[in-house]
PDB file as gemmi writes it, atoms N, CA and C in Angstrom:
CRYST1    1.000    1.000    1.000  90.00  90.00  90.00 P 1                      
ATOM      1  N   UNK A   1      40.152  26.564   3.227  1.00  0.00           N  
ATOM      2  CA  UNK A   1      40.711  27.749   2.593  1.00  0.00           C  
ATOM      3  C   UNK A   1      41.417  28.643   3.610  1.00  0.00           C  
ATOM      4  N   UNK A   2      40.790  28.742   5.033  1.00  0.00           N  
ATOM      5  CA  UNK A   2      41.431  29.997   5.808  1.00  0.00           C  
ATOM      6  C   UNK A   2      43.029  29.073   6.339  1.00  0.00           C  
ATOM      7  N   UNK A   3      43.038  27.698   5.959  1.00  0.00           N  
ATOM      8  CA  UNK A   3      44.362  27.187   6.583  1.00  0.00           C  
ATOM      9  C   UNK A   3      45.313  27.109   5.453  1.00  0.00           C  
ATOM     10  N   UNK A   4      44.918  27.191   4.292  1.00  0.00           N  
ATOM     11  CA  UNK A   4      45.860  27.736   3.360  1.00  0.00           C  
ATOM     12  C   UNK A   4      46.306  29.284   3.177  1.00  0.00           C  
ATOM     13  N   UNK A   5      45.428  30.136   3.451  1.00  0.00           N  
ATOM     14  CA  UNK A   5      45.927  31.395   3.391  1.00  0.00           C  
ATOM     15  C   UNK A   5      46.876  31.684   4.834  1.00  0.00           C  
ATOM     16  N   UNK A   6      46.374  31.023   6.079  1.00  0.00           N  
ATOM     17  CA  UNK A   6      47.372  31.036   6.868  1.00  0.00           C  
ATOM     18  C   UNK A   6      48.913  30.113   6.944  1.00  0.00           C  
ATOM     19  N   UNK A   7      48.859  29.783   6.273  1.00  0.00           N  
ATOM     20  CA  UNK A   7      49.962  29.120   6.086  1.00  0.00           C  
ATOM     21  C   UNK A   7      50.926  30.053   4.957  1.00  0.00           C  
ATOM     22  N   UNK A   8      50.341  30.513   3.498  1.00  0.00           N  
ATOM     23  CA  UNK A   8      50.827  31.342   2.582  1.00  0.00           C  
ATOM     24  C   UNK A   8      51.378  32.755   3.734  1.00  0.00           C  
ATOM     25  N   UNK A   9      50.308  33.240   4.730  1.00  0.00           N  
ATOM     26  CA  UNK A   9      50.737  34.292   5.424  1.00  0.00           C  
ATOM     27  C   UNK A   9      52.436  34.091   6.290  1.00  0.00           C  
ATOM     28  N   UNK A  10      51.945  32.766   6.909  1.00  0.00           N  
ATOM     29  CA  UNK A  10      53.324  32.373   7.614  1.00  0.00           C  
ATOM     30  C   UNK A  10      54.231  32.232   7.008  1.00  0.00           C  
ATOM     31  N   UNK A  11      54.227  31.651   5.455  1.00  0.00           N  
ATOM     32  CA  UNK A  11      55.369  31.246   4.582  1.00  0.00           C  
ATOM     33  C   UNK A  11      55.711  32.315   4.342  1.00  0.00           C  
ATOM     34  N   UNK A  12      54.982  33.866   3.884  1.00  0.00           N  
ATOM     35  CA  UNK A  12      55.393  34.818   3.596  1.00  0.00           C  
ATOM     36  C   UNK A  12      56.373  35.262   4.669  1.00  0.00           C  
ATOM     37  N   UNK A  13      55.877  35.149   5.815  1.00  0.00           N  
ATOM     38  CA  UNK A  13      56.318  36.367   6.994  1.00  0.00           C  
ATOM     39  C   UNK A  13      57.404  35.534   7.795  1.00  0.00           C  
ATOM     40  N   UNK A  14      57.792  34.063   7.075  1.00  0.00           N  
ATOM     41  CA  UNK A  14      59.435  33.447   7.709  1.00  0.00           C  
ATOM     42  C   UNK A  14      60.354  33.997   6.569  1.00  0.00           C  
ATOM     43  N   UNK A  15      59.929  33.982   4.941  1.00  0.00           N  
ATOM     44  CA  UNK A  15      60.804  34.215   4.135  1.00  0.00           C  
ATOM     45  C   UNK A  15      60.804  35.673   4.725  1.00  0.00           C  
ATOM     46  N   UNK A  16      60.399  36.636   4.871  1.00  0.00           N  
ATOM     47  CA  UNK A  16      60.757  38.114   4.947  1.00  0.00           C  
ATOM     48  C   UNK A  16      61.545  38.433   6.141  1.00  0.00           C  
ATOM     49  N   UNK A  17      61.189  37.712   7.240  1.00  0.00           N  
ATOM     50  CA  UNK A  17      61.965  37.900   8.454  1.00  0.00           C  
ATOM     51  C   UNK A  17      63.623  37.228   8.338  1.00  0.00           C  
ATOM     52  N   UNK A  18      63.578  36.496   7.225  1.00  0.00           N  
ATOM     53  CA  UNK A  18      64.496  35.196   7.481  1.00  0.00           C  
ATOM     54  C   UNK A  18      65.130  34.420   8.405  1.00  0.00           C  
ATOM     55  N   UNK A  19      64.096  33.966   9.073  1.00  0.00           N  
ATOM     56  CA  UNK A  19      63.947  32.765  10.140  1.00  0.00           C  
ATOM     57  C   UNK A  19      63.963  31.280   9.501  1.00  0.00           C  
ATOM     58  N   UNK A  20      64.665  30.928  10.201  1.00  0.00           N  
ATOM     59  CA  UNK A  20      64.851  28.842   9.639  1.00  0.00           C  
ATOM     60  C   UNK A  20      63.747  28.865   9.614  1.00  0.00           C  
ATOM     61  N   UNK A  21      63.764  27.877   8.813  1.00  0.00           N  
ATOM     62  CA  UNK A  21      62.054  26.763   9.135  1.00  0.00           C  
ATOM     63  C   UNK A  21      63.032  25.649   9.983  1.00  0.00           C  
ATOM     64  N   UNK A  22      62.107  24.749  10.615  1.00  0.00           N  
ATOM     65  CA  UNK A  22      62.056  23.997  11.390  1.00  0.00           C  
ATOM     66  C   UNK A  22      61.593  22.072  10.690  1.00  0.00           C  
ATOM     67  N   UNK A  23      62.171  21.211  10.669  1.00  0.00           N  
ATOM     68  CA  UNK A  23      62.053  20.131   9.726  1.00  0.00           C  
ATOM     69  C   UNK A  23      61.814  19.427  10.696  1.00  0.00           C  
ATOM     70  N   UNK A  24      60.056  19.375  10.663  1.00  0.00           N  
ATOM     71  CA  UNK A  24      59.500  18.022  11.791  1.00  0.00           C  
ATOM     72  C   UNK A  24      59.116  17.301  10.891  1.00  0.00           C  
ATOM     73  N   UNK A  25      58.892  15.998  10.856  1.00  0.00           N  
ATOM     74  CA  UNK A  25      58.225  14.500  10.743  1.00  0.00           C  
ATOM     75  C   UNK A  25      56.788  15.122  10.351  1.00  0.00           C  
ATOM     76  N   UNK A  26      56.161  14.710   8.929  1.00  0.00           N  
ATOM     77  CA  UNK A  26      54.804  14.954   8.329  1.00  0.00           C  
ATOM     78  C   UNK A  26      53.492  14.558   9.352  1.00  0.00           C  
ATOM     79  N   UNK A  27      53.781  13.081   9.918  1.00  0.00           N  
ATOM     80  CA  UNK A  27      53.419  12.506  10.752  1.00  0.00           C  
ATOM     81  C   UNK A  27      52.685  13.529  12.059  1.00  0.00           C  
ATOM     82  N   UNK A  28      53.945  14.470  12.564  1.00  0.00           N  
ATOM     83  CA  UNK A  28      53.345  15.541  13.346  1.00  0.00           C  
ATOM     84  C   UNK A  28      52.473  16.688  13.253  1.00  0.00           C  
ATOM     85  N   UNK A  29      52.566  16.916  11.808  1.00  0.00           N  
ATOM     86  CA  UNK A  29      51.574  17.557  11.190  1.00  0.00           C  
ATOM     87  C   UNK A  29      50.302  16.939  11.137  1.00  0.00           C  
ATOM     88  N   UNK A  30      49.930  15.835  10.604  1.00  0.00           N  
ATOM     89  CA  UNK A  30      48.967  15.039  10.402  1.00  0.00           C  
ATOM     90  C   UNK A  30      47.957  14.749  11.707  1.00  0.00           C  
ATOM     91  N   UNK A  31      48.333  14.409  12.629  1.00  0.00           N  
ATOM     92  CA  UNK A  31      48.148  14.420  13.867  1.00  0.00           C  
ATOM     93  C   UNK A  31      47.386  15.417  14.520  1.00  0.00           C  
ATOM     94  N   UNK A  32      48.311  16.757  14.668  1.00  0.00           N  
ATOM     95  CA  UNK A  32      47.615  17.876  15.105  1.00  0.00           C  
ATOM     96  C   UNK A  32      46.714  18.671  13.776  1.00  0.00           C  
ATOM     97  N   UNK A  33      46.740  18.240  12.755  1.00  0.00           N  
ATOM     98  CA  UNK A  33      45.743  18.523  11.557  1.00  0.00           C  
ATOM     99  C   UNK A  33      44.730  17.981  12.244  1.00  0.00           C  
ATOM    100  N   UNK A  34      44.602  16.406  12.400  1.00  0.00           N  
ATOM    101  CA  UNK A  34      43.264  15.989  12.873  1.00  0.00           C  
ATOM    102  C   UNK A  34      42.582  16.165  13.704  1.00  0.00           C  
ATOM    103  N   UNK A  35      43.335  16.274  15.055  1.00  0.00           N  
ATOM    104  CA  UNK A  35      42.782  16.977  16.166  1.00  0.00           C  
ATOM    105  C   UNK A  35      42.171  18.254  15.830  1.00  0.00           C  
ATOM    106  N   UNK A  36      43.067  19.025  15.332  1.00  0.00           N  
ATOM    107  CA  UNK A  36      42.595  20.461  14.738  1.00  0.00           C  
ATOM    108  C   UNK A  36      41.121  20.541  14.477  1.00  0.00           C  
ATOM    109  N   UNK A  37      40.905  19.703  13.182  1.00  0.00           N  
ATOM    110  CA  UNK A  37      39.721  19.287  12.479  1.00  0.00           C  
ATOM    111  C   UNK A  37      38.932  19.069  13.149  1.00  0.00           C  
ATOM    112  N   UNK A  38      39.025  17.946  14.053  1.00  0.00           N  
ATOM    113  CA  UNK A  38      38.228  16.512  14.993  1.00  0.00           C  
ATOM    114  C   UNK A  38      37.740  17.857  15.671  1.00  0.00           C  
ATOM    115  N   UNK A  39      38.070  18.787  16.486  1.00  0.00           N  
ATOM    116  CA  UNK A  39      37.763  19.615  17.172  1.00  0.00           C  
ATOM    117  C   UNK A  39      36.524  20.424  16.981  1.00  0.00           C  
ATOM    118  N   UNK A  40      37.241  21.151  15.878  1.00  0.00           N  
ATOM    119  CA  UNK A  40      36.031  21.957  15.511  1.00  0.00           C  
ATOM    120  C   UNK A  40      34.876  21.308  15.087  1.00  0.00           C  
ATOM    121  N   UNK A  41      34.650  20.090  14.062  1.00  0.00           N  
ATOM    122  CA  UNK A  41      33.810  19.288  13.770  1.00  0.00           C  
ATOM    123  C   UNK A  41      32.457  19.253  15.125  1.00  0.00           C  
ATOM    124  N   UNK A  42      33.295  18.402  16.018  1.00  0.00           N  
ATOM    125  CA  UNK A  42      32.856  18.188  17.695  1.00  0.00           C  
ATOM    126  C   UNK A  42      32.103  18.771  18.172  1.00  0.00           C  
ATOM    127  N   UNK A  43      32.485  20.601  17.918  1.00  0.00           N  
ATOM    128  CA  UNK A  43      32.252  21.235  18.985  1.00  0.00           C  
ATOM    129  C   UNK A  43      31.180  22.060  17.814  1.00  0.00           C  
ATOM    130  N   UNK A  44      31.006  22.070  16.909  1.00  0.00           N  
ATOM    131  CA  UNK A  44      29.975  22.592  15.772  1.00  0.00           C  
ATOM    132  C   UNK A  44      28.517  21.677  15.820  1.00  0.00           C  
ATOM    133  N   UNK A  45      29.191  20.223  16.231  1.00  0.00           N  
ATOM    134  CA  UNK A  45      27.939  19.334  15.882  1.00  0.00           C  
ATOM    135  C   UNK A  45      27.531  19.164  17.613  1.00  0.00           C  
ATOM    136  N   UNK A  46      28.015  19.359  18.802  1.00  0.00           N  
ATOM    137  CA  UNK A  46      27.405  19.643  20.238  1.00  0.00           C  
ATOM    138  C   UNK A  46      27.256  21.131  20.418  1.00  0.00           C  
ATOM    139  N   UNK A  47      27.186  21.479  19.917  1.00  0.00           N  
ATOM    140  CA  UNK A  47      26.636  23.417  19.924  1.00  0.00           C  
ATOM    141  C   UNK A  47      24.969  23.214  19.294  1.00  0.00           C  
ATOM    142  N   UNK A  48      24.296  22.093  18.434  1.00  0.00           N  
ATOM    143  CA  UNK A  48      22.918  22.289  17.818  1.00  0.00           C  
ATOM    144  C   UNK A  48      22.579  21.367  19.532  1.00  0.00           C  
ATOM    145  N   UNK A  49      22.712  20.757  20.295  1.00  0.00           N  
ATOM    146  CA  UNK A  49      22.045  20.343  21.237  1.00  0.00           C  
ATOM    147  C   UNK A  49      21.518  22.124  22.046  1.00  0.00           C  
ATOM    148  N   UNK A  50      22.650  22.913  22.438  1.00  0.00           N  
ATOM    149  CA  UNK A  50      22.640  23.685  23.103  1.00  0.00           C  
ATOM    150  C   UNK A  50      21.343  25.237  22.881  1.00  0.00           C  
ATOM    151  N   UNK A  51      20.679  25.914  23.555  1.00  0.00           N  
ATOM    152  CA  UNK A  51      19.950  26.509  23.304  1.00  0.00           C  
ATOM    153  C   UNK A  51      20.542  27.717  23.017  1.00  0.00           C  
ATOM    154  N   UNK A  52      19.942  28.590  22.479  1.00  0.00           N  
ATOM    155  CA  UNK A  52      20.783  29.905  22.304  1.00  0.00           C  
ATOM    156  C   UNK A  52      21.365  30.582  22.925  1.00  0.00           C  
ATOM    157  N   UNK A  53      20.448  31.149  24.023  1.00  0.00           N  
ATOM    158  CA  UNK A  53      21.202  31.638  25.205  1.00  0.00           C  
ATOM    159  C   UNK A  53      22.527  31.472  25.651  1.00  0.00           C  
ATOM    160  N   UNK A  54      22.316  29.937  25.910  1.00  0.00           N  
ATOM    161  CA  UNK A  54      23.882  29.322  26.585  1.00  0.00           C  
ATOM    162  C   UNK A  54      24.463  29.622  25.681  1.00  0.00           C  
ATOM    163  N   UNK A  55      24.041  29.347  24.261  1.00  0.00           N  
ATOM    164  CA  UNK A  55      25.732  29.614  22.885  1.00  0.00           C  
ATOM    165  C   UNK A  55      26.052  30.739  23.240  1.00  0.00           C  
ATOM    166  N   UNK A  56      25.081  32.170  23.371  1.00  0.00           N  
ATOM    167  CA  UNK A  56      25.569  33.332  23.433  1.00  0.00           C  
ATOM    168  C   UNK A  56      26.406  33.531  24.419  1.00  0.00           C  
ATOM    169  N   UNK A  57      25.660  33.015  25.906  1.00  0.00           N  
ATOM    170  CA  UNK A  57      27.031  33.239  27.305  1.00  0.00           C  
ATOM    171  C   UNK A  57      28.457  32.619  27.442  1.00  0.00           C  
ATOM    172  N   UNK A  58      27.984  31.100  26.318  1.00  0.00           N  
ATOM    173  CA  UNK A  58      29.424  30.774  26.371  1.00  0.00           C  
ATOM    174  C   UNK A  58      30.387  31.446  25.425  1.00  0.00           C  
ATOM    175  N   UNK A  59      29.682  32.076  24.228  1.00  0.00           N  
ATOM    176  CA  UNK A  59      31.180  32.430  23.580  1.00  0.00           C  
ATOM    177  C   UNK A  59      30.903  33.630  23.875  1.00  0.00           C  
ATOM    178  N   UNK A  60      30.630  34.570  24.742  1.00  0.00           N  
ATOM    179  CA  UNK A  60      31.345  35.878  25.749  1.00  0.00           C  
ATOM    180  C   UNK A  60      31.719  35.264  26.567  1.00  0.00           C  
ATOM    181  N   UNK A  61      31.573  34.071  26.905  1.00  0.00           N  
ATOM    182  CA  UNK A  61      33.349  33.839  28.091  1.00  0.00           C  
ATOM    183  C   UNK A  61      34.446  33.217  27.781  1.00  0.00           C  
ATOM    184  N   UNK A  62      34.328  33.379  26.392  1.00  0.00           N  
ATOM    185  CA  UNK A  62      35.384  32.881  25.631  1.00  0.00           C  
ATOM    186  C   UNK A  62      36.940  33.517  25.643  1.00  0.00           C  
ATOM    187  N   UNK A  63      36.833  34.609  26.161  1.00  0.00           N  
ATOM    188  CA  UNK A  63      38.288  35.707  26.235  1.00  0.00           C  
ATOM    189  C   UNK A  63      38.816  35.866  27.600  1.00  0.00           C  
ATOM    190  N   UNK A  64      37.869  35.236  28.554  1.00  0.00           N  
ATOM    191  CA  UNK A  64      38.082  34.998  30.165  1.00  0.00           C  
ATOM    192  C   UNK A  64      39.558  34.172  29.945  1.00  0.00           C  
ATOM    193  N   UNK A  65      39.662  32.800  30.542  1.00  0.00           N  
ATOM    194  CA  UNK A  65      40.603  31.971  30.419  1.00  0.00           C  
ATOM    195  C   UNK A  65      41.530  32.527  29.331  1.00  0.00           C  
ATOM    196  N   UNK A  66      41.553  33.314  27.952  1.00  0.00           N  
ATOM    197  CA  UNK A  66      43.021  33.456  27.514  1.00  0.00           C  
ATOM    198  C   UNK A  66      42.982  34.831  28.434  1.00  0.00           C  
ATOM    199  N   UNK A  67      42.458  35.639  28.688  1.00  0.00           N  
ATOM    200  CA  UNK A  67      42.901  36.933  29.978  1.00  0.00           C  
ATOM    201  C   UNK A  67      43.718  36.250  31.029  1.00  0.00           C  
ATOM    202  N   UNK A  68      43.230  35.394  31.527  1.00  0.00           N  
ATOM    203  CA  UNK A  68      43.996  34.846  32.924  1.00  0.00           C  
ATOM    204  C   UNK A  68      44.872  34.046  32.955  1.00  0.00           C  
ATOM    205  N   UNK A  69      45.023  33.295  31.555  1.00  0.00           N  
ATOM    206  CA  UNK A  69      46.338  32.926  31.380  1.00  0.00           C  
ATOM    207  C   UNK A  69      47.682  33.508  30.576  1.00  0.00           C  
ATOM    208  N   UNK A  70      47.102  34.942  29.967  1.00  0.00           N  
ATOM    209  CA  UNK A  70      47.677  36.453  30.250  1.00  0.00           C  
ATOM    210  C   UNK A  70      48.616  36.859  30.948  1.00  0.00           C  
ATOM    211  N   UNK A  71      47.488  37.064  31.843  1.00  0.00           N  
ATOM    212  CA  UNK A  71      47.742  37.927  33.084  1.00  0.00           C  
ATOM    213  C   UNK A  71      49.046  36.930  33.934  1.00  0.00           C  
ATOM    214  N   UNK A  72      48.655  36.113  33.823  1.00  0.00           N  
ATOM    215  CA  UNK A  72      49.679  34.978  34.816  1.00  0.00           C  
ATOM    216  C   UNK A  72      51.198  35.246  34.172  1.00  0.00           C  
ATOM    217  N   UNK A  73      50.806  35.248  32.670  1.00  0.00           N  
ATOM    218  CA  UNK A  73      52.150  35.770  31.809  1.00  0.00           C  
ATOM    219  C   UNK A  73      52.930  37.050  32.102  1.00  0.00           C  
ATOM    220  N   UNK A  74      52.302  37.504  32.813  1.00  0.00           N  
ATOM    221  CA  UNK A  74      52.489  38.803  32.698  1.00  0.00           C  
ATOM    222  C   UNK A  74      52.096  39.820  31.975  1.00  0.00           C  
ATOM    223  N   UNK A  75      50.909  39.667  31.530  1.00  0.00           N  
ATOM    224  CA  UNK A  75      50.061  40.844  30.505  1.00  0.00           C  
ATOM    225  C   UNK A  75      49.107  41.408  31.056  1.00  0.00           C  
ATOM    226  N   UNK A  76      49.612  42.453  30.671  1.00  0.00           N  
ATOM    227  CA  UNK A  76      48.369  43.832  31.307  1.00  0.00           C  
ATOM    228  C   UNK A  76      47.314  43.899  30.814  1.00  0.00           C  
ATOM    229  N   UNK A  77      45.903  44.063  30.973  1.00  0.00           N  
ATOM    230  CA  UNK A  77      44.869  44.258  30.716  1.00  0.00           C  
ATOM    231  C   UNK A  77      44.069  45.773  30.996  1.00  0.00           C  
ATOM    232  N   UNK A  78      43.682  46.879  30.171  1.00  0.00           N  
ATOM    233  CA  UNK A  78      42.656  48.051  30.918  1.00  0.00           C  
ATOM    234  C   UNK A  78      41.934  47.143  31.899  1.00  0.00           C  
ATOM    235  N   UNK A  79      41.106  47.779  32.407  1.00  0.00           N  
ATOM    236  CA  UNK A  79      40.209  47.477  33.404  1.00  0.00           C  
ATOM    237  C   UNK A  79      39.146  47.563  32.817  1.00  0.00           C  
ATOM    238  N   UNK A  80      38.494  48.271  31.632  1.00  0.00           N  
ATOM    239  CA  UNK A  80      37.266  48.385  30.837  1.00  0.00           C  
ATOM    240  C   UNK A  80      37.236  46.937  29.906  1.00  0.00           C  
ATOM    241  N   UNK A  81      38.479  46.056  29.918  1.00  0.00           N  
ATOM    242  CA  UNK A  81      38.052  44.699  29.314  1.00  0.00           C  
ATOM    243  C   UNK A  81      38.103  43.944  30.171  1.00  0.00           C  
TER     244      UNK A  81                                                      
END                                                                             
């Protein structure tokens, strides 16, 4: 459901901007659909090995790595995050 409403969001917000769409091969969709999927699946069903703790420390360092590959971009960060 949340990949249909994001998609209705995107469809909305190319028709309003009026930006092309882009005509790739279904095939490429399909692909990164599964991975997509395969992913989360993966990482839902090796998260019940893990004890709580670790779940909790790992997803607070979850915003590290997109900060620093940010920052490399050139994005500013406060110093209080």
């Amino acid at each position: 459901t949340s990949s249909a409403i994001s998609m209705a969001v995107a469809t909305l917000g190319t028709s309003l901007r009026g930006e092309r769409t882009v005509r790739l091969p279904l095939s490429s969709f399909a692909v990164l659909g599964l991975c997509n999927m395969g992913s989360s699946f993966f990482s839902v069903r090796s998260l019940r090995y893990v004890i709580f703790p670790v779940k909790v420390i790992a997803k607070s360092c979850k915003p590290v790595p997109v900060m620093l590959f940010g920052t490399c971009m050139g994005k500013r960060y406060p110093v209080r995050k």
